[in-house]
C-alpha positions in Angstrom: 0.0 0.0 0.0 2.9 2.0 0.9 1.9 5.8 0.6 -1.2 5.4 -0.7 -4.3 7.4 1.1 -6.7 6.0 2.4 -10.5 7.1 0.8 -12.1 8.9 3.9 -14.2 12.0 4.7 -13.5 14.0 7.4 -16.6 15.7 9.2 -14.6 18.9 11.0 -17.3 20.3 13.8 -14.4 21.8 15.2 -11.8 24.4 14.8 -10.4 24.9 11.2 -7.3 22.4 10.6 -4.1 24.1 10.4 -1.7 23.4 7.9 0.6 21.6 10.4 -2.8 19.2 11.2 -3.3 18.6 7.7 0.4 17.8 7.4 0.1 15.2 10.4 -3.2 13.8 9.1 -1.7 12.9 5.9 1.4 11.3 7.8 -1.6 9.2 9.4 -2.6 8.3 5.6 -5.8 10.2 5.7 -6.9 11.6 2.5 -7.5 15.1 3.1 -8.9 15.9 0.2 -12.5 15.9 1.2 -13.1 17.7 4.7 -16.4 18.9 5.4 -16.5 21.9 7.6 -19.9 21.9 9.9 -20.5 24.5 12.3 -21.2 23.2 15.6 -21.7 26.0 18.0 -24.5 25.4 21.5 -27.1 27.6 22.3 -27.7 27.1 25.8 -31.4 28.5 25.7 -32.4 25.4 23.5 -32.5 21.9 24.3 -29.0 19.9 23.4 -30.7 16.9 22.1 -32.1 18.8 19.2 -29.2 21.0 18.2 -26.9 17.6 18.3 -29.6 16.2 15.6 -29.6 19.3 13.8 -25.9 19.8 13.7 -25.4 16.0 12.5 -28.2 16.8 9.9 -26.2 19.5 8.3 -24.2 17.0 7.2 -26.7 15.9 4.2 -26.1 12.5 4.3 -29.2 10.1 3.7 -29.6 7.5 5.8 -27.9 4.6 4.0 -24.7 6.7 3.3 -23.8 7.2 7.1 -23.2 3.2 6.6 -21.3 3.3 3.5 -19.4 5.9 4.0 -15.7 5.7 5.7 -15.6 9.0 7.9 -13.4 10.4 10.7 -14.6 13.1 12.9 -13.1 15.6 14.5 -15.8 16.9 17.1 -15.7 20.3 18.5 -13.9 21.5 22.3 -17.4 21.5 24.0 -17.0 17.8 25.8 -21.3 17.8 26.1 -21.5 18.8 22.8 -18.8 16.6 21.3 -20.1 13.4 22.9 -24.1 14.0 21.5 -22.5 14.6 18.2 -20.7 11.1 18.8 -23.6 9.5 20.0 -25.7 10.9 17.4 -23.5 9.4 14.3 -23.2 6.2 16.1 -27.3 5.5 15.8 -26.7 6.9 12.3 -24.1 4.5 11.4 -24.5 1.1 13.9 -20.8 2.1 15.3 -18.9 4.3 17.4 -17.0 6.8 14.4 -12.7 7.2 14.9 -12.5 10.5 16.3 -9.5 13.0 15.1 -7.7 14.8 18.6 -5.8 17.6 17.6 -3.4 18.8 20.6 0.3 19.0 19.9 0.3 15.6 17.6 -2.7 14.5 15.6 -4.3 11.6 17.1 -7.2 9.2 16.0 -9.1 7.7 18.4 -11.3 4.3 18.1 -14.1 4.9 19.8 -15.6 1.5 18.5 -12.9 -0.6 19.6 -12.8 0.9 23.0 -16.5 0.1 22.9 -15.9 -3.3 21.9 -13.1 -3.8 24.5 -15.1 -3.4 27.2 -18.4 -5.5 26.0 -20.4 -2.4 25.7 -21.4 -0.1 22.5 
């Protein structure tokens, strides 16, 4: 496979990627050619259920492409927020998605296989 990317899309409801976190995602062999910015800010007036389904709907996916497509994403800082947005994808798609952590490296995290390693998803 050697350098090869691998096909993905990125969902980004966080902060914009710099060019050092693109760099480091490609290292990871992520193809960063498709990266779908969504906007995923709270309002604390309304309900967080219903702005997680919203944000997640902005996506446009149809139903059937949230199991066919191969997707990372990179949720944004609010921790409440973040894990709806997780939780929401994973009824979409029957899994837990990887999750991109950007700090000083770029790291992915398997949120599936940390499911699966304790008997729980």
């Amino acid at each position: 496979m050697g350098s090869q990317r691998l096909p993905t899309t990125i969902i980004n409801f966080g902060q914009p990627f710099s060019d050092r976190d693109i760099t480091q995602l490609q290292q990871l062999r992520l193809d960063t050619s498709t990266i779908w910015d969504i906007p995923a800010y709270m309002d604390q007036s309304q309900p967080l259920r219903i702005q997680v389904k919203s944000i997640v709907d902005a996506c446009g996916m149809p139903a059937y492409q949230w199991k066919e497509t191969t997707f990372y994403v990179h949720p944004p800082v609010n921790s409440a927020l973040a894990l709806g947005i997780c939780a929401e994808i994973a009824s979409r798609c029957g899994y837990w998605p990887p999750v991109i952590a950007t700090f000083s490296t770029v790291e992915i995290l398997d949120l599936q296989s940390i499911a699966d390693r304790t008997g729980r998803s």
